[in-house]
Steps between C-alpha positions, in 0.01 A plus 500: 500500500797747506751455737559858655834564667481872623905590458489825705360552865586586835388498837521747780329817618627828241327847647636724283307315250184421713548132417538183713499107442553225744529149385141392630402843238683315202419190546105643457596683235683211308237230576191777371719562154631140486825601510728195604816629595680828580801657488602672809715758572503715817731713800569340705587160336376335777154617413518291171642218662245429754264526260677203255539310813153491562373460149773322299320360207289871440771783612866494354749800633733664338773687732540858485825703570644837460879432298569813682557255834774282309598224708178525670318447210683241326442297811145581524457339148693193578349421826126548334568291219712267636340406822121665422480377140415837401429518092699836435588803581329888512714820452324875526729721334249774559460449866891436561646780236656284297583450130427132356800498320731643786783251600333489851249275388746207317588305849071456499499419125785265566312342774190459232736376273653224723136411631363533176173703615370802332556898634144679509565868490289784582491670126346825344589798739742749447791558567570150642330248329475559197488233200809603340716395810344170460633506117863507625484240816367236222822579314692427780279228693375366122402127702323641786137520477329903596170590554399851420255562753189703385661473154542851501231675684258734418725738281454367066925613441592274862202208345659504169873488625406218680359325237811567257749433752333138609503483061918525494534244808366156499564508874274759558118441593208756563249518803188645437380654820462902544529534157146661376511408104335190445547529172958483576397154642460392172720704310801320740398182480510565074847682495672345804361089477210365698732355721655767644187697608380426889120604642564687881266689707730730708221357834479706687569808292323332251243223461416170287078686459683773212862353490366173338250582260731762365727192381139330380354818287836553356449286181709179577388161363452214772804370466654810568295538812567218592871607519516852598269459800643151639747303298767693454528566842490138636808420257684818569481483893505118462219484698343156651130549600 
């Protein structure tokens, strides 16, 4: 049976969306889908971390932070990854009106560097987060690993980008959730490598009902599957379930 390792989720209550998701809600949610492990990434912080605390081998945080907060930031990061065990690190450009590639964001990529954890970033609205950004923080942070969260979006010229930037950078990978083209599933894990390509749901803005059997009806063989919903995750987070 695939291993399914949803690699974008959060928890908390969101009204301007209409959405909410407490642990006890994913937990349900995973165990109907058979989804064994999550990525988790909420404000505040704390919300993720009581949540790994309680379910270590099925929850894994990463720590989210605004570069905008500098020396706040940077020690948010170190303390959740260094005492917490937290598996990486979130930035919103789109939320916190900033550019990937601005300087403010190297003391986090240095920190993701040293730590040697992946950045997931909020990708595929304009003007902030944009794919081409991402193409110039790989030239500068070539051996850090970045997610492009939603892979784009919903706009074809933002899903494309994505896909050609993450093609120029080995270090770049591709998340699928929010991103409506089943069919782009496919055509990234062709262009950009199998390995690079990383199954999310976007709970609770999303869910695993549509979010997974887009990844399934998008033409991949099982061994691809087998990948892009689970193992690529578990060695990119270095997960332990």
């Amino acid at each position: 049976m695939v291993v399914l390792i949803d690699a974008h989720t959060h928890l908390g209550s969101f009204p301007l969306f209409n959405v909410e998701l407490d642990v006890k809600g994913m937990l349900s949610i995973m165990n109907k889908y058979n989804i064994s492990a999550c990525i988790v990434f909420s404000l505040p912080n704390k919300v993720t971390l009581d949540a790994v605390e309680k379910y270590p081998r099925r929850i894994f945080g990463l720590v989210w932070v605004n570069p905008y907060e500098g020396e706040k930031a940077v020690s948010e990061v170190k303390k959740y990854i260094e005492d917490f065990g937290f598996k990486g690190i979130k930035l919103h450009p789109l939320l916190d009106a900033f550019l990937p590639d601005q300087d403010v964001v190297y003391p986090i990529m240095n920190l993701a560097r040293k730590y040697d954890v992946p950045v997931l970033f909020h990708c595929g609205h304009p003007p902030w987060s944009l794919p081409w950004h991402f193409d110039n923080l790989a030239d500068v942070y070539p051996d850090v690993k970045i997610i492009l969260g939603h892979m784009g979006h919903g706009h074809i010229v933002y899903i494309n980008g994505a896909i050609e930037v993450a093609k120029k950078h080995e270090n770049i990978y591709l998340e699928t959730s929010g991103m409506p083209m089943h069919a782009k599933i496919k055509e990234a894990v062709e262009i950009v490598g199998v390995d690079r390509v990383l199954y999310g749901s976007d709970m609770p803005f999303g869910h695993p009902a549509f979010e997974i059997e887009k990844v399934r009806v998008s033409g991949l063989s099982e061994d691809e599957l087998e990948l892009v919903l689970g193992k690529n995750a578990l060695r990119l987070f270095k997960l332990k379930l």
